[in-house]
C-alpha positions in Angstrom: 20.0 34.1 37.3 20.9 32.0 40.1 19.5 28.9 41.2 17.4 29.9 44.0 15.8 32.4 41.2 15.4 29.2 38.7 13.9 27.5 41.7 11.5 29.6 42.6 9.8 30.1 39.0 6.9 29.0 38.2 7.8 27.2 34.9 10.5 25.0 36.9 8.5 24.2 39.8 5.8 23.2 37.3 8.0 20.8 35.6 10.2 19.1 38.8 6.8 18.4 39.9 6.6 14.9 40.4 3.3 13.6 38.6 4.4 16.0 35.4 8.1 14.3 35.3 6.1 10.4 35.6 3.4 11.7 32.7 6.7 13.2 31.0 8.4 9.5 31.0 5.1 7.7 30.4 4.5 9.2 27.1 7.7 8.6 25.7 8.0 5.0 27.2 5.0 5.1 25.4 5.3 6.6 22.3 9.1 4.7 21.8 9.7 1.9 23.8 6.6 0.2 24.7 5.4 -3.1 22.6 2.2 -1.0 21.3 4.5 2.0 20.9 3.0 4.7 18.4 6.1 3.9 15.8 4.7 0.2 15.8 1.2 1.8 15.4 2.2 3.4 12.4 4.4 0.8 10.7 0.8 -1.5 11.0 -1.1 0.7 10.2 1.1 1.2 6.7 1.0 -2.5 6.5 -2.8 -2.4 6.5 -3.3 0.1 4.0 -1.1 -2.0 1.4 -3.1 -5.0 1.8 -6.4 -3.2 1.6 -4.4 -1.8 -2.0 -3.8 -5.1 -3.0 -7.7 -6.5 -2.0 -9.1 -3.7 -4.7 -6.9 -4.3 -7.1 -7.6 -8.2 -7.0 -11.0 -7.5 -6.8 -11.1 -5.4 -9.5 -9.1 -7.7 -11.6 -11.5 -10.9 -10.6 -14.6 -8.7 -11.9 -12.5 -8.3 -15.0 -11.7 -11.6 -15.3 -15.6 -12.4 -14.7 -16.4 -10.2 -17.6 -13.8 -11.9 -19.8 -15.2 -15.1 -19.3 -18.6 -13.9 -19.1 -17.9 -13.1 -23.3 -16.1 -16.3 -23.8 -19.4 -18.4 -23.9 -20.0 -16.8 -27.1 -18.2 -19.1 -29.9 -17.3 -16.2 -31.8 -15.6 -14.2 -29.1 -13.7 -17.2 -27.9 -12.5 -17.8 -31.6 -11.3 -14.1 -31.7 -9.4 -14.3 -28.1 -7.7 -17.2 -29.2 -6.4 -16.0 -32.2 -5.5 -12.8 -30.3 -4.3 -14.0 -26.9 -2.7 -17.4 -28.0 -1.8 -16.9 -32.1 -4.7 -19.7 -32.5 -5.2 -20.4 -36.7 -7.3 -22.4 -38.8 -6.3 -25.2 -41.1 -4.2 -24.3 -43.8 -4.3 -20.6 -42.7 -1.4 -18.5 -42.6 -1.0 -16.2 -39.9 1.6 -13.0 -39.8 2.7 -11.1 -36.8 3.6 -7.7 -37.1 5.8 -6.5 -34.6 6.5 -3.3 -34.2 9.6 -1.3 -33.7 9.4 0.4 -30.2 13.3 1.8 -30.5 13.2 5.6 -31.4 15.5 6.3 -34.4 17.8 9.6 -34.4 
């Protein structure tokens, strides 16, 4: 093919035309280079989704909380998380801690 044959097809005079080479160099200005490129889009976007991860999972673990202390009003269920949570004992009680073994043996 020679050049006056490129030149003359349709493909290449689509192309060298001079609003489809500007749109050409807007989208990728665009899409790499610009402030508000799409890449910066994205990266934000990723930002956002693991901050709305963390809001659920601190929301779900205040309405845990809330239940928590929702059953600590009761004497008896406070007595029990204390000596569950904190090792809490009475007088003259003895307490043992069994702890167990979480190596696997051969």
């Amino acid at each position: 093919m020679t050049f006056k044959q490129i030149k003359e097809n349709k493909f290449f005079k689509f192309i060298t035309n001079k609003y489809v080479i500007f749109l050409l160099v807007f989208i990728v200005w665009m899409t790499f280079f610009d402030e508000n490129s799409f890449l910066n889009h994205r990266e934000l976007n990723k930002e956002i989704e693991k901050l709305e991860d963390a809001n659920n999972y601190y929301k779900d673990q205040i309405s845990t909380d809330n239940k928590i202390i929702e059953n600590l009003n009761d004497p008896d269920s406070l007595e029990k998380y204390a000596r569950e949570e904190y090792k809490m004992k009475k007088e003259n009680e003895d307490i043992f801690i069994i702890a167990y073994d979480t190596v696997e043996k051969e």
